[in-house]
N, C-alpha and C positions, 0 to 999 in steps of 0.2 A: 067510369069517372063520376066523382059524385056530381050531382044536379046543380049545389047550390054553387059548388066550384065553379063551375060551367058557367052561371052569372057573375058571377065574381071577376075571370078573366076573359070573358068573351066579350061582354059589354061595355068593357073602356077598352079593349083590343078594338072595337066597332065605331066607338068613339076617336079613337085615337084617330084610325085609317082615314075616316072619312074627314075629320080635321087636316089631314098628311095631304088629302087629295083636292081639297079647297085651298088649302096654300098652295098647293102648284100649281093651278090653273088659276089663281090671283097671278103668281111670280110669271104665267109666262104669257097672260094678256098684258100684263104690263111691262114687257120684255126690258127688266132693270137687269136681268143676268142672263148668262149664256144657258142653251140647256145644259150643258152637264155639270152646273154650280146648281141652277134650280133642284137638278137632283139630289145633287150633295146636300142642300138646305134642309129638302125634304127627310130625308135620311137622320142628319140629324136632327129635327125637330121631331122624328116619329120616334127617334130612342130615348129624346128627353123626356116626351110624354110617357115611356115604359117606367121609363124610370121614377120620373115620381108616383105613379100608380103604385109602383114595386113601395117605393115608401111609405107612403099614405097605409097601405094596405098591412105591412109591417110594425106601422106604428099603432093600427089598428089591434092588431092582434097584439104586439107588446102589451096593449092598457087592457086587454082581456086578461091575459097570463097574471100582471100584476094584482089587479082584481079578483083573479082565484086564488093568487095563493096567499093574498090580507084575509078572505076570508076563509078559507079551510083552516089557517092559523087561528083564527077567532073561535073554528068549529061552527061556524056558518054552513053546514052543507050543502040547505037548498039552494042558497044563493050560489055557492061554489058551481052548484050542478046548473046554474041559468048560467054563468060564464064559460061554463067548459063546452056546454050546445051549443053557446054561441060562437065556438070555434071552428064548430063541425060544418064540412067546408072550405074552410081555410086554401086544404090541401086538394088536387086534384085527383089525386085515385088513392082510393078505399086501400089499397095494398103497401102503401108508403109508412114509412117506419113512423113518423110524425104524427100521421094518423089513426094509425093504429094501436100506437100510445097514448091517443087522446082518449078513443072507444076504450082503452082498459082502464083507467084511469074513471071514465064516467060508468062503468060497469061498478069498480069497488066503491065508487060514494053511492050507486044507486043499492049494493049489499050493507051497505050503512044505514042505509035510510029503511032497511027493513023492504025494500022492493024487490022481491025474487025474481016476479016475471022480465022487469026491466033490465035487471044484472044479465040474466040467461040472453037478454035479446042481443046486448050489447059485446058480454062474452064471447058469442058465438063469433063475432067479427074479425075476432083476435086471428091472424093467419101469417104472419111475421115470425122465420124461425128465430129472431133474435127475443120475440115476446111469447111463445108456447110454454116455458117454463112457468113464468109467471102466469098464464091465463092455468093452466094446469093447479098449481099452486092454490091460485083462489077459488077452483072449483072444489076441489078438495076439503081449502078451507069452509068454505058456502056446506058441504056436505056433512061436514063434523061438526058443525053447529048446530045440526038438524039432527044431529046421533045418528047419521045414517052410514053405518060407519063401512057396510059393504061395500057401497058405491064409491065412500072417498076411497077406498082403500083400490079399487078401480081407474079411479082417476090418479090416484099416487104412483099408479103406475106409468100412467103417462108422463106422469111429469117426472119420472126417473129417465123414458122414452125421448123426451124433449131436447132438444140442442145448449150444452150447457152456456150459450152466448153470454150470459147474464155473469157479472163476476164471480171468481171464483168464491171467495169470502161472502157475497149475497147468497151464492145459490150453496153453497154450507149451509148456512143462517137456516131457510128456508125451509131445507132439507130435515133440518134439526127441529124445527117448531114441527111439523109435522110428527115428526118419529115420536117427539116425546110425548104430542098428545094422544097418538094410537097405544104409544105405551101406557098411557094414564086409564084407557078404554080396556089394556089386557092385563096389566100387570099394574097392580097399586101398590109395590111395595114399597117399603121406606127408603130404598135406594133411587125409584125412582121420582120419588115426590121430591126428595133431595134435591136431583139432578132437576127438577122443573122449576123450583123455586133458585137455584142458582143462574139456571137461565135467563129466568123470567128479567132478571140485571141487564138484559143483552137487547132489550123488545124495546124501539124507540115509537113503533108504530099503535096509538092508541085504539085504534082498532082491535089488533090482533092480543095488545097487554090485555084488554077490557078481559077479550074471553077466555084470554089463557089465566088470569088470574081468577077468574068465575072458577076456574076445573080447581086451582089447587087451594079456593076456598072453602070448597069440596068436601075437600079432602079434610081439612082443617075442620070444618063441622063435623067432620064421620068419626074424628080422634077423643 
């Protein structure tokens, strides 16, 4: 479980209890109710306290999420990436899909920002068969940009390996940018420069257009 989750729900769980058990021994020195109404009181006053915790804490994390995604729009990264650690936590165990989609998520802004060591740290956390594809993907990606084309072509295999959970039409996409940049690394012919720049129509992710359009301007200088 993560540490910061731990404070986050233990410590108004701790509050709450110990407010639950000062009301009832208020309610039954002052015997206004019978005990099994003082119980009942208790009970609900301890679920209301859940409850607004539960919201407060929700709405906390709402103004996070809005705050990242004003500024990833903007292209704000670092700012993005002080919002997205500040979610980390949120969630209580490391293995929840939510979580786990945060860790990749702050892995591809930290391969944005030029951080290798930080992506790899963050990567690695990725353990979600619904997210393997995707962490596969960007390692791959992360490798091909470095011309190291052995290792992606390593990891490409994992991510063929990977549980296709991701929609089917994404994990095509994905499957596709990949192919056609090991193609562009073995085979530069005019059919396949074709097929990259007809693609390249299809890349909404400025990330990934930036470097696929680096390869087929490339290409475009070599002519």
């Amino acid at each position: 479980m993560e540490k910061r989750a731990l404070k986050i729900f233990l410590i108004p769980s701790a509050i709450v209890t110990c407010l639950t058990i000062i009301l009832l021994i208020v309610l039954g020195e002052l015997r206004i109710f019978d005990e099994s109404k003082v119980i009942m009181i208790g009970l609900i006053f301890a679920l209301g306290c859940v409850i607004l915790v539960a919201v407060i804490l929700c709405l906390i994390y709402t103004k996070f999420r809005k705050k990242e995604s004003e500024n990833y729009t903007l292209g704000n990264l670092r700012i993005t990436l002080d919002y997205m650690l500040k979610q980390v936590g949120f969630f209580p165990f490391k293995k929840m899909l939510l979580n786990q989609d945060l860790h990749l998520n702050i892995a591809v802004i930290h391969l944005r920002l030029g951080e290798r060591e930080s992506f790899e740290c963050e990567i690695k956390e990725i353990q979600h068969d619904k997210l393997l594809a995707l962490k596969f993907f960007w390692i791959t990606f992360a490798l091909l940009k470095e011309d190291n084309i052995r290792e992606a072509k390593e990891s490409y295999k994992l991510f063929l390996e990977s549980p296709r959970s991701i929609h089917k039409r994404s994990y095509e996409f994905y499957n596709s940018y990949l192919l056609n940049i090991f193609d562009y690394f073995e085979d530069r012919s005019e059919v396949t420069r074709e097929r990259m720049r007809e693609f390249s129509m299809e890349i909404k992710n400025p990330f990934m257009l930036d470097y696929y359009s680096k390869l087929i301007g490339k290409e475009r200088n070599r002519i």
